[in-house]
C-alpha positions as CSV (number, residue, x, y, z in Angstrom):
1,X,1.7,-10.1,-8.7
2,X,4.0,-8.7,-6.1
3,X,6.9,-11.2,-7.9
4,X,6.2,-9.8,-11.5
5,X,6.2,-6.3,-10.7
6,X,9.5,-6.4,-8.4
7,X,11.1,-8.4,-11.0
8,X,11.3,-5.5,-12.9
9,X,13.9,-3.9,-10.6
10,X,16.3,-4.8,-8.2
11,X,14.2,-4.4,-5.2
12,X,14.8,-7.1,-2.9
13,X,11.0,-7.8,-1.6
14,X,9.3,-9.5,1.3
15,X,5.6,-10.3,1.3
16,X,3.6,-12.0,4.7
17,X,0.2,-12.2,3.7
18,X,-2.3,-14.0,5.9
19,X,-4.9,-16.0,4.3
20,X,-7.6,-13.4,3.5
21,X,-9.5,-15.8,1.0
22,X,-13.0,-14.8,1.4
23,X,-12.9,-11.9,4.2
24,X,-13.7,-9.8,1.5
25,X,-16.2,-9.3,-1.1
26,X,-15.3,-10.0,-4.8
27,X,-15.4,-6.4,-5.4
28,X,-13.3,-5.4,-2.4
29,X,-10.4,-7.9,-3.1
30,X,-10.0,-6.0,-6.5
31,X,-9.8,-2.7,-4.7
32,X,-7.4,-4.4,-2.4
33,X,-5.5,-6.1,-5.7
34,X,-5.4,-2.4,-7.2
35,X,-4.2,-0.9,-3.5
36,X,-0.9,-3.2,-3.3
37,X,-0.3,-3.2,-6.9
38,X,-0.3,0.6,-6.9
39,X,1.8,0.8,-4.0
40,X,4.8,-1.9,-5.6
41,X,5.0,-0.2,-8.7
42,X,5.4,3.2,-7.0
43,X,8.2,1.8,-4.7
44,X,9.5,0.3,-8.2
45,X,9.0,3.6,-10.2
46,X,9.9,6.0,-7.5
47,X,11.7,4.9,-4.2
48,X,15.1,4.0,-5.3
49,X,14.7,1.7,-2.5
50,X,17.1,-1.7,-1.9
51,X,14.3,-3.4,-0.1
52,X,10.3,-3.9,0.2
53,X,8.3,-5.1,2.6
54,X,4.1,-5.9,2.2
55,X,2.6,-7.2,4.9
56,X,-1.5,-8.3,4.9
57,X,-2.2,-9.3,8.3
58,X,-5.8,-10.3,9.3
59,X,-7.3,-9.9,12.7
60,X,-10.4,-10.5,14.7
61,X,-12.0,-6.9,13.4
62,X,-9.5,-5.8,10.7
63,X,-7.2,-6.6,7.8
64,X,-4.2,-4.4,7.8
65,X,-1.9,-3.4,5.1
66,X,1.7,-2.2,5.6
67,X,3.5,-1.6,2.8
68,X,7.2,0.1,3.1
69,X,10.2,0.6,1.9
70,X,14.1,2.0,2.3
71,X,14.2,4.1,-0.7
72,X,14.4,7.9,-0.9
73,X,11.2,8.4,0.3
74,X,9.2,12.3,-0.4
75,X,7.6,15.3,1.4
76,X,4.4,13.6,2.3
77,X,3.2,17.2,2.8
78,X,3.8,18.7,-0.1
79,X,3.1,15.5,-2.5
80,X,0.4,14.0,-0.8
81,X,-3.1,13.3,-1.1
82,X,-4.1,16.4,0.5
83,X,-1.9,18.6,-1.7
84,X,-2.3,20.4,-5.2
85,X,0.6,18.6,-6.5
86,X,-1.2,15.1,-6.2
87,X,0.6,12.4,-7.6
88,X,-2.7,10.3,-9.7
89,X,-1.3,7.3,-8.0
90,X,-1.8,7.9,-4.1
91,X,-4.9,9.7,-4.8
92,X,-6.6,6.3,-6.5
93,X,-4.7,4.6,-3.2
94,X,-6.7,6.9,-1.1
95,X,-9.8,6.7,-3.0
96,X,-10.2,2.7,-3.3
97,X,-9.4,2.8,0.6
98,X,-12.2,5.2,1.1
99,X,-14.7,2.6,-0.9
100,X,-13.6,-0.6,1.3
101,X,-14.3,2.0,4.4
102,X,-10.7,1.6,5.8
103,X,-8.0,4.6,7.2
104,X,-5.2,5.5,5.1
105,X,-2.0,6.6,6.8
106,X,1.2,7.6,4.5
107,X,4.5,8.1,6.5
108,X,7.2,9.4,4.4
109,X,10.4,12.0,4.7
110,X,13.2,12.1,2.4
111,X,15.6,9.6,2.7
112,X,13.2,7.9,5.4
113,X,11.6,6.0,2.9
114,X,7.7,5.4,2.6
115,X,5.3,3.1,4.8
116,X,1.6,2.6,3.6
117,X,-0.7,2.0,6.6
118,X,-4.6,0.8,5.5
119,X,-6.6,-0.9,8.1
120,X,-10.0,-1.8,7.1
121,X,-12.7,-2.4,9.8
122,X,-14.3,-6.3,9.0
123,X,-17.9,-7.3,9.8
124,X,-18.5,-9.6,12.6
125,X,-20.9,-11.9,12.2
């Protein structure tokens, strides 16, 4: 997915994904799908950025998300989730991470770029 939507710009991208297959439920690896799909077409859409970076990373009681880039990045404060001038996209972001139980953090300034933290809490067994 990550290689079709980036192929529609000239983002140079880098993806390190641990294998995750099966530390989630079926329903939870499509909010997951939707999460990082949502977050490369805004970096394509948005960012002006030269590069990407996603990064899935499982641990002993987590799975971690990073997602960032160099582009032109935005106010986080007065276009984020928490703002009246929501953008439709970041508020389904923060609303699928919300229904896999997980923290959202969005780091962003202009002409910082933008780095999507999600860290979702896995039950031991």
């Amino acid at each position: 997915m990550l290689g079709k939507v980036f192929s529609a710009s000239e983002i140079e991208y880098e993806a390190f994904v641990d294998n995750i297959d099966g530390v989630l439920e079926k329903d939870s690896e499509i909010l997951l799908y939707r999460i990082v799909q949502e977050c490369a077409s805004n970096i394509v859409k948005h960012s002006h950025a030269g590069k990407a970076v996603v990064r899935i990373e499982r641990g002993h009681h987590s799975l971690s998300v990073t997602i960032s880039d160099n582009g032109r990045g935005f106010d986080a404060a007065s276009n984020g989730i928490d703002s009246t001038k929501r953008s439709f996209g970041l508020v389904g972001i923060a609303e699928r991470t919300r229904l896999l139980g997980g923290k959202l953090n969005i780091e962003s300034s202009s002409s910082e770029g933008t780095t999507v933290t999600i860290v979702i809490s896995l039950q031991t067994q």
